[in-house]
Structures are given as structure tokens and as C-alpha cells.
N, C-alpha and C positions, 0 to 999 in steps of 0.2 A: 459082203460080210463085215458085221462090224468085231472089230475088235471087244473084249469087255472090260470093264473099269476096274481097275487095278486094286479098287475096296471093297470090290464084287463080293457079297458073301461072307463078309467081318462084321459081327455083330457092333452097331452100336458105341455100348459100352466099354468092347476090349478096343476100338480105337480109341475112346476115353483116355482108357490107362495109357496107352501107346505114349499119344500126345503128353498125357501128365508125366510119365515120365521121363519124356526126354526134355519137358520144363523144367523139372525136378534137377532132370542131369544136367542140362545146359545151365542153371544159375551159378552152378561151382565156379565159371569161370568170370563170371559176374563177382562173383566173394572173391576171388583171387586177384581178380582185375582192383577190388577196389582197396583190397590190405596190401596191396603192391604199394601203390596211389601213395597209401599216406604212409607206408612205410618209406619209401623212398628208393626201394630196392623190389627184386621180386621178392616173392613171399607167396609157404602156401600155409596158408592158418588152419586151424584144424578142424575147422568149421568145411572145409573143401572135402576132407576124407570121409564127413559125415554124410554130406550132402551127395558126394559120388556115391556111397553105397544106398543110401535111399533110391537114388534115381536108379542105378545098375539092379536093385533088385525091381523096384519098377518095370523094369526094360527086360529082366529075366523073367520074369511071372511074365511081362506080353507074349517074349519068345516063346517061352513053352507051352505058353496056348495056343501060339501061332504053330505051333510043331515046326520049328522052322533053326534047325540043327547047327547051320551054321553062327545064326545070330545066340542060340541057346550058349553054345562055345565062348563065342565070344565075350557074352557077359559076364559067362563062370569066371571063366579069368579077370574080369577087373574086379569081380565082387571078389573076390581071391587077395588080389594085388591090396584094394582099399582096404579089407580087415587086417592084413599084413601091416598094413602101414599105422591102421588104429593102435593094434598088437605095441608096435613099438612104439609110437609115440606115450603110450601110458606106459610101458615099462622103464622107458627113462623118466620121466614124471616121477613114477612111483620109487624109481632108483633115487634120484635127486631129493625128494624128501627125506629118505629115510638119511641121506648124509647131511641134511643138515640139523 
């Protein structure tokens, strides 16, 4: 008896999305890697918090066509976390201008 392939039955397309966005998700650390670089320190630029939630909603639209609950959870929470962190990053932003 054989075993069956593990992409048994995934349309196409939605392993498309899959793959794109876990390219999507995976460059973040590429942008991080490289404002690190030249900052000389770490560093996470804000270009990271954008790019993690493009790829996390990426990765949650796959899960939830995957119907696949645990992954679905898991993405909530970062796309959760990365808005959070957009949230703040602009409200100091917009704080800091209006003092000067």
C-alpha cells in the first residue's frame, strides 16, 4: 500500500499562495538582516512590521482554506501582534510631531 502525497488533493493555485507567502513572510528577516548590517546594531525597521503582516495574512487566507485550525490560530496571533506594533509605531510618530 502506498502511502499518499502529502499535496494530495491541494489545488494548484492555493499552494501558489502558500509558497508566496511564506516568501512574503520570510523576506522580513532579509530587511532586518540587512538595516541591522548598516545600522551597526540590531534593528527592526518598519518596513519588517509591514511585510510580516502582508505575508501573515498571506499564510492566514492559505490556512483558512486549508481549514487547518491550528495553523488558522496561529496566524491570528501574529497578524494580531504586527498591527499592534504598526498601531504603536505611528502613534509615537504622530505623538513626536505634533511636539515639535
Amino acid at each position: 500500500m502506498n502511502a499518499p502525497a502529502c499535496n494530495e488533493g491541494i489545488a494548484t493555485w492555493l499552494l501558489i499562495l502558500g509558497f508566496a507567502g511564506q516568501c512574503v513572510f520570510g523576506t522580513r528577516f532579509l530587511i532586518q538582516w540587512v538595516f541591522s548590517e548598516i545600522k551597526g546594531e540590531s534593528h527592526i525597521p518598519v518596513a519588517f512590521w509591514y511585510i510580516s503582516i502582508c505575508g501573515g495574512f498571506f499564510m492566514l487566507t492559505y490556512a483558512i482554506l486549508r481549514k487547518d485550525p491550528v495553523f488558522i490560530l496561529g496566524q491570528s496571533m501574529g497578524v494580531i501582534v504586527y498591527s499592534r506594533n504598526l498601531i504603536l509605531i505611528h502613534r509615537k510618530r504622530r505623538s513626536t510631531l505634533q511636539t515639535t
